[in-house]
C-alpha positions as CSV (number, residue, x, y, z in Angstrom):
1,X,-56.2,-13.3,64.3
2,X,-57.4,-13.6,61.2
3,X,-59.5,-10.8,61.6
4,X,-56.4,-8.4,62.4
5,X,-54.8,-9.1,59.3
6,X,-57.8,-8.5,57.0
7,X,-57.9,-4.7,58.8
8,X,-54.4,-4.3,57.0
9,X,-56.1,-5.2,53.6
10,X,-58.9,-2.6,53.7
11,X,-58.5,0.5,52.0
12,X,-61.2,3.5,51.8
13,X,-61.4,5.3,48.5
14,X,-58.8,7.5,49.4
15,X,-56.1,5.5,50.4
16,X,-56.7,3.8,47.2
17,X,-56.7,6.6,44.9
18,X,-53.5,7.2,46.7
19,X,-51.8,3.6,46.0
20,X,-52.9,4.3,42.2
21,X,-51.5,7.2,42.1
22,X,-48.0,6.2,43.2
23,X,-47.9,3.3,41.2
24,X,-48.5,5.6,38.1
25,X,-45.6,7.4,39.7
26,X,-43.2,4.3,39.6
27,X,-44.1,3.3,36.4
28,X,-43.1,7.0,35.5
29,X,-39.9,7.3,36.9
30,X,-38.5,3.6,36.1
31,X,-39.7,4.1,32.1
32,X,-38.5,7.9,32.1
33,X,-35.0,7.0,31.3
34,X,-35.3,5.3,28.4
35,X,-37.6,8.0,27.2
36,X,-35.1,10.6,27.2
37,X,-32.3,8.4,25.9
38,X,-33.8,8.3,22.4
39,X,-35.1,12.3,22.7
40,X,-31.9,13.2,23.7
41,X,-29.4,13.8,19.8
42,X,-26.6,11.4,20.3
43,X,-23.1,13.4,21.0
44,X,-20.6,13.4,18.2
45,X,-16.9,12.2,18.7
46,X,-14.4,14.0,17.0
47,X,-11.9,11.1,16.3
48,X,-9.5,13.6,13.7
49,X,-6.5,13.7,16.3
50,X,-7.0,10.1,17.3
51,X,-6.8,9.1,13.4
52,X,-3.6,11.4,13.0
53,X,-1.8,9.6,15.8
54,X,-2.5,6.2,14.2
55,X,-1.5,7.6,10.6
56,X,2.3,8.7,12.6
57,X,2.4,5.5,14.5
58,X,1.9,3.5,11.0
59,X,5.0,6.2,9.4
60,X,7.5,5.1,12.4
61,X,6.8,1.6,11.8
62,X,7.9,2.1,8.2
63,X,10.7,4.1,9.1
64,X,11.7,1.5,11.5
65,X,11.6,-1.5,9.1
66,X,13.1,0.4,6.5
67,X,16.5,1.0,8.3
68,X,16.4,-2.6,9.9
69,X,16.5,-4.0,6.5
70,X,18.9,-1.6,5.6
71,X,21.2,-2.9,8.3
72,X,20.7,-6.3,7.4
73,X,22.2,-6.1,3.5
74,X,25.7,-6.6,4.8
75,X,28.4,-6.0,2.1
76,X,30.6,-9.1,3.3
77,X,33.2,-7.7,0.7
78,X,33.9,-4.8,3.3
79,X,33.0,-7.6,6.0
80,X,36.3,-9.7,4.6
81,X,38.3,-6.7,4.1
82,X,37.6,-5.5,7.4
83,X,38.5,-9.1,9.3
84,X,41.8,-9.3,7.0
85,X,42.6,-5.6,8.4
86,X,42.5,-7.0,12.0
87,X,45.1,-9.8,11.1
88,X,47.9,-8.6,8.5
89,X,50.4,-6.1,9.3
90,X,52.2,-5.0,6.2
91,X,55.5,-4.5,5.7
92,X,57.8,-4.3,2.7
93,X,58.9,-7.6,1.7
94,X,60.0,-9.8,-1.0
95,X,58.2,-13.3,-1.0
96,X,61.1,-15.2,-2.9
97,X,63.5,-13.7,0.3
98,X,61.7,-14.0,3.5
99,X,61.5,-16.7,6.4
100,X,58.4,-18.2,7.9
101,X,58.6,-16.0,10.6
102,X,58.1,-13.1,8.8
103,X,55.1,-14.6,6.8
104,X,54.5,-14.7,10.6
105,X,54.8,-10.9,11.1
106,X,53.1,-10.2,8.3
107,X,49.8,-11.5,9.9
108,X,49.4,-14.8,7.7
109,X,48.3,-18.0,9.6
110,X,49.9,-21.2,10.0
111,X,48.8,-23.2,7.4
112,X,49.0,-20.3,4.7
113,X,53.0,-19.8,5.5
114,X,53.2,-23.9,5.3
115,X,51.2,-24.1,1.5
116,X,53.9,-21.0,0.3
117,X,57.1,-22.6,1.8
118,X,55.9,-26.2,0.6
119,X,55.9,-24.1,-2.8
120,X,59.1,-22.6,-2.4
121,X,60.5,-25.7,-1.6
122,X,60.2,-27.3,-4.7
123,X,61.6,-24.8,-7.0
124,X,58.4,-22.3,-6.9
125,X,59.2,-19.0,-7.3
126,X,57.3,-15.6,-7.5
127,X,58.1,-13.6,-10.6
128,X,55.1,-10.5,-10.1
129,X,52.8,-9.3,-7.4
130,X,49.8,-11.3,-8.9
131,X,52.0,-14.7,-7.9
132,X,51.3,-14.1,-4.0
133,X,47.4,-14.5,-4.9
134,X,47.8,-17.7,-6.9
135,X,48.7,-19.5,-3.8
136,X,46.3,-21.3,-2.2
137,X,44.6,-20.2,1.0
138,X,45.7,-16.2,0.4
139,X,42.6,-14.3,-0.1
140,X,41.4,-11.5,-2.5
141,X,41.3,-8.9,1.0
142,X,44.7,-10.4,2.3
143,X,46.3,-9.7,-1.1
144,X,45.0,-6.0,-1.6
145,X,46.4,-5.2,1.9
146,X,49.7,-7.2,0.7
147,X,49.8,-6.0,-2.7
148,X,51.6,-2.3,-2.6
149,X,54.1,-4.0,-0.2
150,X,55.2,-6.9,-2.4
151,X,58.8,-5.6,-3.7
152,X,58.1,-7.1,-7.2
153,X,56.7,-5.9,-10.6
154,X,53.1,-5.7,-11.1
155,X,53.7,-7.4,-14.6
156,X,55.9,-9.1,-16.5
157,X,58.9,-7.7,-18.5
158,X,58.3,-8.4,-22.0
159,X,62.1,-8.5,-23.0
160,X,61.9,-9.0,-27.7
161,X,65.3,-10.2,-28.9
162,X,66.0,-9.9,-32.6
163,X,68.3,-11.4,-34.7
164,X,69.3,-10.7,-38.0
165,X,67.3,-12.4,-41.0
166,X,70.4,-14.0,-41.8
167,X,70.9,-15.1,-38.5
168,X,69.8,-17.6,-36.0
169,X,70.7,-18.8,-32.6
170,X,73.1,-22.0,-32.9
171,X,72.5,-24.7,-30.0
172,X,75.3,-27.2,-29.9
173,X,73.7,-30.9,-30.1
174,X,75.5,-32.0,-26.9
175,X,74.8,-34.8,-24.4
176,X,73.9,-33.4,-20.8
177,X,74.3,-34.9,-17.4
178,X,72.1,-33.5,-15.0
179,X,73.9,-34.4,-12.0
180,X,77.3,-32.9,-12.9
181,X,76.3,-30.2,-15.4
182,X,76.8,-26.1,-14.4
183,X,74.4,-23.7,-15.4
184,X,76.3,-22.4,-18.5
185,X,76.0,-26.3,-19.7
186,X,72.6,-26.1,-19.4
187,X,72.3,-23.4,-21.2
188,X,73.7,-24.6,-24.6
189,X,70.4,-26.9,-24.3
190,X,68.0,-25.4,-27.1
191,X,64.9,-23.8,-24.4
192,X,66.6,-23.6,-21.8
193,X,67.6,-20.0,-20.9
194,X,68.9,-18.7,-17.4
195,X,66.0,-19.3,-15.0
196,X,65.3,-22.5,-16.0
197,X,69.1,-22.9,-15.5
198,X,68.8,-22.1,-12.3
199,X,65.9,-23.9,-11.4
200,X,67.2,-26.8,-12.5
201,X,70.2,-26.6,-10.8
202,X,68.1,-25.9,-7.3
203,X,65.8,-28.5,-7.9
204,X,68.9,-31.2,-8.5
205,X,70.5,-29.8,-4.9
206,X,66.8,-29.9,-2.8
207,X,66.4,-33.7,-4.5
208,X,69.8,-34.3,-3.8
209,X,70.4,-35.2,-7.2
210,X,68.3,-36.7,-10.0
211,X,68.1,-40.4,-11.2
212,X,65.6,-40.0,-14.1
213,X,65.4,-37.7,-17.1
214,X,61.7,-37.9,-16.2
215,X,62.1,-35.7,-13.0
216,X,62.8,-32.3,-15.4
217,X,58.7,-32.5,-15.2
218,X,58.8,-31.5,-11.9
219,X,61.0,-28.4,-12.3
220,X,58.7,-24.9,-11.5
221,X,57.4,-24.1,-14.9
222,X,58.7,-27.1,-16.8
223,X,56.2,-28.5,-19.4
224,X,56.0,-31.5,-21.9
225,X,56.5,-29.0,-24.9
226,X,59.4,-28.3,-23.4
227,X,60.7,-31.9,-21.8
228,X,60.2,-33.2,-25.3
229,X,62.8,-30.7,-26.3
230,X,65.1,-31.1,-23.8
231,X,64.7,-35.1,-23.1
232,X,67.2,-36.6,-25.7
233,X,69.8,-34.7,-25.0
234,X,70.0,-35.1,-21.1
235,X,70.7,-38.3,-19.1
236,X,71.5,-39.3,-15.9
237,X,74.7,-40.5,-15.8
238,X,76.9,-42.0,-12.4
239,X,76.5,-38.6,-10.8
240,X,76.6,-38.9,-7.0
241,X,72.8,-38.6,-5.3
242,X,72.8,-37.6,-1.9
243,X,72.0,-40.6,0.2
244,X,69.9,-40.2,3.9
245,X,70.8,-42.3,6.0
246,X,67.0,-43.4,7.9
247,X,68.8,-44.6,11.0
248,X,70.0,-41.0,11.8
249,X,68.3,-38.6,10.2
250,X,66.0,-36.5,12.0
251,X,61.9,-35.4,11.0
252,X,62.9,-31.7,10.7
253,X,65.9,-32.5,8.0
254,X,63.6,-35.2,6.7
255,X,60.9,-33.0,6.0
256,X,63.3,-30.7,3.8
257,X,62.9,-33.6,0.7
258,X,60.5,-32.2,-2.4
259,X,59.1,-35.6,-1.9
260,X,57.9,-35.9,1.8
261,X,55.8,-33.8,4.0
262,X,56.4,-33.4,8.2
263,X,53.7,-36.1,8.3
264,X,55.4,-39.3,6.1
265,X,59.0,-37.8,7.7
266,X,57.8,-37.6,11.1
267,X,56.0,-41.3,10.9
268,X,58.9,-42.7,9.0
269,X,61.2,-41.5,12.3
270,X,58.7,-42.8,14.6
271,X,59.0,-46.2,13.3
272,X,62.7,-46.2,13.4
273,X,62.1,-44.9,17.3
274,X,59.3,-47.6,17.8
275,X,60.6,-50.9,16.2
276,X,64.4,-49.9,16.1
277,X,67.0,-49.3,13.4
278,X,65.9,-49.9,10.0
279,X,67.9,-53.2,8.2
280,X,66.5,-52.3,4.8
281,X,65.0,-49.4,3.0
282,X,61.9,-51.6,1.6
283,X,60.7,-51.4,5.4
284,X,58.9,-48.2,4.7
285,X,57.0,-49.3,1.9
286,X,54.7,-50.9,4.6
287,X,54.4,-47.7,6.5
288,X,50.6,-46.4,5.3
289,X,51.6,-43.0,4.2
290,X,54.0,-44.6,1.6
291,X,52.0,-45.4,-1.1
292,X,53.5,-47.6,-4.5
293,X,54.4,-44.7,-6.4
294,X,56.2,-42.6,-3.7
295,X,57.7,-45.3,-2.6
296,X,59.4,-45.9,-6.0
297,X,60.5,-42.5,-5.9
298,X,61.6,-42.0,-2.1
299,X,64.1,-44.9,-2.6
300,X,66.6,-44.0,-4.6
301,X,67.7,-41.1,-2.2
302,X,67.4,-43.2,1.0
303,X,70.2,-45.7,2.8
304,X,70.7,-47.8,6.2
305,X,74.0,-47.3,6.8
């Protein structure tokens, strides 16, 4: 056996110039490859249309973030003016004339129509267009929609009375009483002239009468220049003050007083419908929407009859 294999292990000259020979080949073939990589010139890429595309892929992105940030300045003046359009529906009106319901119509919500009658109610009146913007709640969009509808002037009449050098007005030094006096009384009181006649007079019938000299402060437009004017020649005499009776009156006629709100008027009827009939009008000092100093003036315009 081992004879056999060594016959497969002898080579004559030939055969071995032959198994040189193809191993020179091999060698040949497997190098030749790497031979002509580095004799071969390296092929050029043109990269100018590649480099164009990026350059107009950078310009949209520019473009693009350009007119997003564009979009995001929002003018919130046009934003308000817009939203306010949606909501109020003009009509011609004068604020001193109309209901709630047509604050209603006119697009104004709830609690705006309750702030302008809550002013109304106590003597306010509106004397110019700029008036409907004073009032709280009513914004600068709302009131330029409003504005060329409000059947008022835009400003105030400058009316200049002159009297002769020589002359001067004469005010009689009388003693007024607010709760009987008319409103050409009132007017022989020196700074007093027609509207504050009037006001006084509306005031006096929505209090339902006055029991201190002290309560001219709270007449629309009334100020201490002119109370200290006024004062000492005004009382309060034994002019009849409208009594409520808190054992029958009802939250929506309750409400109507300059002094009370729906909230103390409704709470003061629910306590008359929880615990029964009042026995005394000191029983509402103890209600926690009464404070001290309303209470002091609530009770002179209340009974238990």
């Amino acid at each position: 056996m081992p004879g056999r294999l060594k016959d497969f292990f002898n080579f004559n000259k030939t055969e071995r110039n032959g198994i040189f020979a193809l191993l020179v080949l091999i060698i040949i073939v497997a190098l030749a490859p790497r031979y002509f990589r580095y004799l071969k010139e390296p092929e050029k890429i043109d990269f100018t249309a590649f480099q164009k595309d990026i350059e107009s892929f950078e310009k949209g992105l520019e473009a693009d973030s350009a007119a997003a940030s564009k979009q995001q300045e929002l003018d919130f003046e046009h934003l308000d003016r817009s939203i306010a359009g949606q909501t109020i529906k003009p009509f011609p009106f004068n604020p001193n004339e109309i209901t709630a319901e047509k604050w209603k119509q006119l697009g104004l919500k709830d609690w705006q129509i309750r702030t302008i009658m809550n002013y109304k109610s106590k003597g306010g009146k509106f004397n110019i267009k700029d008036d409907v913007k004073k009032i709280y709640g009513i914004t600068e969009a709302e009131y330029e929609l409003l504005q060329p509808y409000i059947l008022l002037p835009a400003t105030y009449t400058k009316t200049i009375q002159t009297y002769p050098k020589t002359e001067k007005p004469a005010y009689k030094q009388i003693i007024v009483d607010l709760n009987t006096a008319d409103s050409v009384t009132l007017l022989e009181l020196k700074g007093i002239g027609p509207s504050f006649a009037r006001r006084i007079i509306r005031y006096r019938d929505l209090l339902g009468g006055f029991y201190s000299v002290s309560q001219l402060m709270e007449v629309y437009g009334f100020d201490q220049a002119r109370y200290d004017q006024v004062a000492p020649y005004c009382l309060v005499g034994n002019g009849p003050i409208k009594k409520i009776n808190l054992n029958t009156v009802t939250t929506a006629e309750l409400k109507k007083h300059p002094y009370l709100d729906f909230y103390t008027a409704k709470a003061i009827v629910d306590r008359r419908i929880a615990k029964g009939q009042y026995t005394s009008v000191g029983q509402i000092k103890d209600m926690p929407l009464v404070y001290g100093d309303l209470y002091e003036k609530i009770k002179n315009y209340f009974s238990v009859e």
